[in-house]
C-alpha positions in Angstrom: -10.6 2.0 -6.4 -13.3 0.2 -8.3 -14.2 -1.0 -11.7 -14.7 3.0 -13.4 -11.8 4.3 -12.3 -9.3 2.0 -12.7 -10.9 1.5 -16.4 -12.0 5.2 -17.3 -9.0 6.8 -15.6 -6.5 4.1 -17.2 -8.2 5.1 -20.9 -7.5 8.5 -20.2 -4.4 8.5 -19.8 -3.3 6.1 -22.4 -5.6 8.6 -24.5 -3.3 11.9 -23.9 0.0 9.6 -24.3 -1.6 8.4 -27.5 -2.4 12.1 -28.7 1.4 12.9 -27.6 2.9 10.4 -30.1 2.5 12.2 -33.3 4.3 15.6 -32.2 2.9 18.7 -34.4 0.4 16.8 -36.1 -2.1 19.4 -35.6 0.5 21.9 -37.3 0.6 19.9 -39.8 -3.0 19.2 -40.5 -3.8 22.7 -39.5 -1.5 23.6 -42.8 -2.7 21.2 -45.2 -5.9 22.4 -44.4 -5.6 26.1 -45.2 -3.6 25.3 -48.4 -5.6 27.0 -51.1 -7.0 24.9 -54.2 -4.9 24.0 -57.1 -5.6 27.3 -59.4 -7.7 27.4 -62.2 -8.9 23.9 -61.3 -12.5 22.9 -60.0 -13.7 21.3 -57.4 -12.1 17.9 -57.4 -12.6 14.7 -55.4 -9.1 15.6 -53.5 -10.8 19.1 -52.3 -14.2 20.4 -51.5 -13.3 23.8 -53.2 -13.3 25.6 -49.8 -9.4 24.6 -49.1 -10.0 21.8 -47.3 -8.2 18.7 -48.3 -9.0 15.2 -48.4 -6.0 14.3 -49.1 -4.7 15.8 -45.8 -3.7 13.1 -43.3 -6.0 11.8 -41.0 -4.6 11.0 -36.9 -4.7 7.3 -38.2 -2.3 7.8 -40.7 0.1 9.9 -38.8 0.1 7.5 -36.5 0.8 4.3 -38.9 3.8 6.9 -39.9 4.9 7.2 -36.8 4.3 3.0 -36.6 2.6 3.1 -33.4 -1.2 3.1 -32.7 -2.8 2.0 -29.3 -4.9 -0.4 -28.6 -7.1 0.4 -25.9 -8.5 -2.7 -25.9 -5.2 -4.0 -24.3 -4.7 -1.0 -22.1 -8.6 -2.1 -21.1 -6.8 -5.2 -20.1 -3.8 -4.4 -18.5 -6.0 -1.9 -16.4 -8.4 -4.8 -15.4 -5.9 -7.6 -14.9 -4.9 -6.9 -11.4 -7.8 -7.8 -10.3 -9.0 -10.1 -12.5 -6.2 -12.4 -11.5 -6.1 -11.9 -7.6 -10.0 -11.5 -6.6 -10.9 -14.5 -7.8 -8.0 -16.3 -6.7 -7.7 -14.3 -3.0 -11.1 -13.7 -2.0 -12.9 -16.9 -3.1 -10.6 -20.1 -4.4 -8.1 -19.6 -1.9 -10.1 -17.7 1.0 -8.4 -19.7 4.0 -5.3 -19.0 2.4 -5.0 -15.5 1.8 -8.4 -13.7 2.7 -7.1 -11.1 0.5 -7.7 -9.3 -3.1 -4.6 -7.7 -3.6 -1.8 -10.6 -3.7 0.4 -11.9 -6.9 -0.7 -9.7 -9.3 -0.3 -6.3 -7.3 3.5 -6.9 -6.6 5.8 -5.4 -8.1 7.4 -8.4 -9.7 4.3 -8.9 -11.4 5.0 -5.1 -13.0 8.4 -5.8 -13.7 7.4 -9.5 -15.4 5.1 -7.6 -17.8 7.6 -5.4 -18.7 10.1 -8.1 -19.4 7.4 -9.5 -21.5 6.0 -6.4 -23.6 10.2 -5.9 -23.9 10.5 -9.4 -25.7 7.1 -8.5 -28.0 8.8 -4.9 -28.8 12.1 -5.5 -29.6 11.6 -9.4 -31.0 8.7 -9.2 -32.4 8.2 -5.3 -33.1 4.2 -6.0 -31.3 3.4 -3.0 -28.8 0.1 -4.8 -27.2 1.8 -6.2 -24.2 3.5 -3.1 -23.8 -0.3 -1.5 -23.7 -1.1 -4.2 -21.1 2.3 -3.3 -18.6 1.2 0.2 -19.1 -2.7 -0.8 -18.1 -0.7 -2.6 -15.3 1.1 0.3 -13.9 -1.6 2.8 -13.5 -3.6 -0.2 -12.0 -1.0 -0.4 -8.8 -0.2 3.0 -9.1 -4.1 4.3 -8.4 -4.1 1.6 -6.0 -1.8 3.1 -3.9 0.5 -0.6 -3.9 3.4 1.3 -1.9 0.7 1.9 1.3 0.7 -1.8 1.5 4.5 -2.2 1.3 4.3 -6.3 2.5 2.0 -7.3 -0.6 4.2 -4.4 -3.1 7.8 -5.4 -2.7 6.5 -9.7 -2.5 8.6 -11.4 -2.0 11.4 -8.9 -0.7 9.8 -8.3 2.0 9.0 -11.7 2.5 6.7 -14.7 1.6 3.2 -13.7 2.8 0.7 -11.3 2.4 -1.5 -9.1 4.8 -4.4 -11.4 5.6 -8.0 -9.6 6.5 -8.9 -11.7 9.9 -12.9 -12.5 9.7 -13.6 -11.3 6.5 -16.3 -13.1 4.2 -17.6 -12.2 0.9 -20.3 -10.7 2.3 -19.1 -8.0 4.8 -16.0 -7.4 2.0 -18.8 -6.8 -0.6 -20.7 -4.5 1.9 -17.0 -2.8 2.8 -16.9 -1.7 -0.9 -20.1 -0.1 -0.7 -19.9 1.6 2.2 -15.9 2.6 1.0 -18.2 4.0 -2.5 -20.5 6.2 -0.8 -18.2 7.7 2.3 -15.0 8.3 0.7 -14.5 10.9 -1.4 -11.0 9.3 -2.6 -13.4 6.1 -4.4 -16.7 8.1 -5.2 -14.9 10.8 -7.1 -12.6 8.7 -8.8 -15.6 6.4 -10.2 -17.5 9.3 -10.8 
């Protein structure tokens, strides 16, 4: 997958978790809403005299209750980071090396490092952004389809090398993403 999906489809998801944290908020909103003004009252700065409150809590608040609230801006990360780490260093510093894109970073020890890490930041230090970045991590590997490439997943179980891509250049691997965009339906609809 390329750049939109593994952002847009990451954001999604993080985006219906993040709606699934605060459990019957619309209930509860839904009820504040319909509550009747005070009797024999005006309109007051707490209501618009149609029922509605202003006083009723807002998804932000609800959240802060609840003491969590996502920062996309770290599952935007975490979503990115794969690559971020192992193009530059696969494809391009160490080409003659590893002639690959998909090395340290799409392992599952990589996973299980950033979990040990938003762990620490959760329970120590009661911060949930490198919790957002494992979970950015995850669906990364997971839309990658890591397990299909079981020598570069399970590193270094399975051993201490990767799949190398014999011949490959930036050129033909940047031409080899385009064509994979426009012929297969897998990578067009998922950017799409």
């Amino acid at each position: 997958m390329l750049i939109m999906a593994h952002t847009g489809i990451t954001l999604g998801l993080a985006y219906i978790l993040d709606l699934a944290v605060t459990p019957n908020f619309n209930k509860r909103v839904g009820r504040a809403n319909r509550e009747p003004p005070e009797q024999g009252h005006a309109a007051t700065p707490a209501s618009n005299g149609a029922g509605f409150s202003r006083t009723s809590p807002s998804l932000d608040e609800a959240r802060h209750r609840v003491g969590f609230h996502v920062d996309y801006r770290f599952i935007l990360l975490g979503a990115l980071l794969p690559d971020l780490v192992d193009k530059p260093i696969g494809n391009f510093f160490f080409r003659e090396i590893f002639n690959n894109g998909r090395i340290f970073s799409h392992t599952l020890l990589f996973l299980i490092l950033c979990v040990l890490i938003a762990t620490y930041f959760l329970l120590g230090k009661k911060q949930y952004w490198a919790l957002f970045v494992a979970f950015g991590v995850l669906v990364h590997l997971l839309l990658d389809g890591m397990w299909y490439e079981p020598l570069t997943f399970y590193w270094p179980f399975l051993g201490w090398s990767f799949y190398k891509y014999d011949g490959m250049t930036p050129g033909p691997w940047v031409q080899r993403m385009l064509l994979d965009l426009f012929t297969k339906p897998v990578i067009y609809v998922s950017e799409i």
